[in-house]
Every structure is written in C-alpha cells, then in structure tokens.
C-alpha positions as CSV (number, residue, x, y, z in Angstrom):
1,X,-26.5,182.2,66.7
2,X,-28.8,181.9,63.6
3,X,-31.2,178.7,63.0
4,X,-28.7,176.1,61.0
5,X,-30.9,174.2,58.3
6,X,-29.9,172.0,55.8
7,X,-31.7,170.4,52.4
8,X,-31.1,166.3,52.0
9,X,-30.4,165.2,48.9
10,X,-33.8,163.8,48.6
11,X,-35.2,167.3,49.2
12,X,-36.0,166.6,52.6
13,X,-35.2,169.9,54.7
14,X,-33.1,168.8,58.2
15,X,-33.3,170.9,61.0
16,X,-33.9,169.3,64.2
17,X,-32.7,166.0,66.0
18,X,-36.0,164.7,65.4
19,X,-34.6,165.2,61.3
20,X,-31.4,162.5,61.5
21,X,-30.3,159.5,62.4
22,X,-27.9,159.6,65.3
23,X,-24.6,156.7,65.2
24,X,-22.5,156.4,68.1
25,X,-19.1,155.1,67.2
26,X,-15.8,154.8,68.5
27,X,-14.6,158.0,66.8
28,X,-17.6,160.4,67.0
29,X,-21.1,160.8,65.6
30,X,-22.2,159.7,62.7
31,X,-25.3,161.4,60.9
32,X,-27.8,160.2,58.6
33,X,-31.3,161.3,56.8
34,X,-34.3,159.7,59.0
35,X,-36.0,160.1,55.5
36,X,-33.5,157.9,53.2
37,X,-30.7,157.3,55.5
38,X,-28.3,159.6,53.4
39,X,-25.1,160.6,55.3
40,X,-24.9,164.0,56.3
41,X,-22.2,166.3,57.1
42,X,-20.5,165.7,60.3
43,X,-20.6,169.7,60.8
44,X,-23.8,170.3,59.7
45,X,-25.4,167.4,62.2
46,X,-23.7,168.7,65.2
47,X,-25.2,172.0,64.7
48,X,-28.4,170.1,64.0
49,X,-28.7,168.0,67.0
50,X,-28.0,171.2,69.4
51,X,-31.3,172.8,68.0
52,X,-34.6,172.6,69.7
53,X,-38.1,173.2,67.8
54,X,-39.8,176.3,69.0
C-alpha cells in the first residue's frame, strides 16, 4: 500500500499520527489538525494513524 498524505487547509502536510489530533467518542474517531485543530476526514485519518515514520 502506498504512503497516504494529506495537505490541511492551513497548508500543513499530515502524514503521521504525530500530524493529528486523535478524539475518542462514542461513535468512532474523530480527527483534527495538531497545527489549527481543523477537522479532517474520517477516511483520510484512519489511514493516517496506521502510518509509521521511517
């Protein structure tokens, strides 16, 4: 599987755990910016938090 990165709004580029903002909740996950605490897609944060820097 190919390296999943993704670019913040503010222009930050996410793509490690170490990127976002991890909220446990009753339903799931919820995903935020560590930069400017912008919510990012569900999808694109689970593939996120399953990478591991090199």
């Amino acid at each position: 599987m190919a390296d999943a990165s993704y670019r913040c709004v503010c222009g930050a580029p996410l793509r490690f755990k170490q990127d976002l903002e991890v909220e446990s909740t009753t339903t799931g996950r919820r995903f935020r910016c560590r930069d400017c605490a912008t919510p990012v897609p569900g999808i694109v944060g689970e593939r996120l938090v399953h990478q591991h820097p090199s």
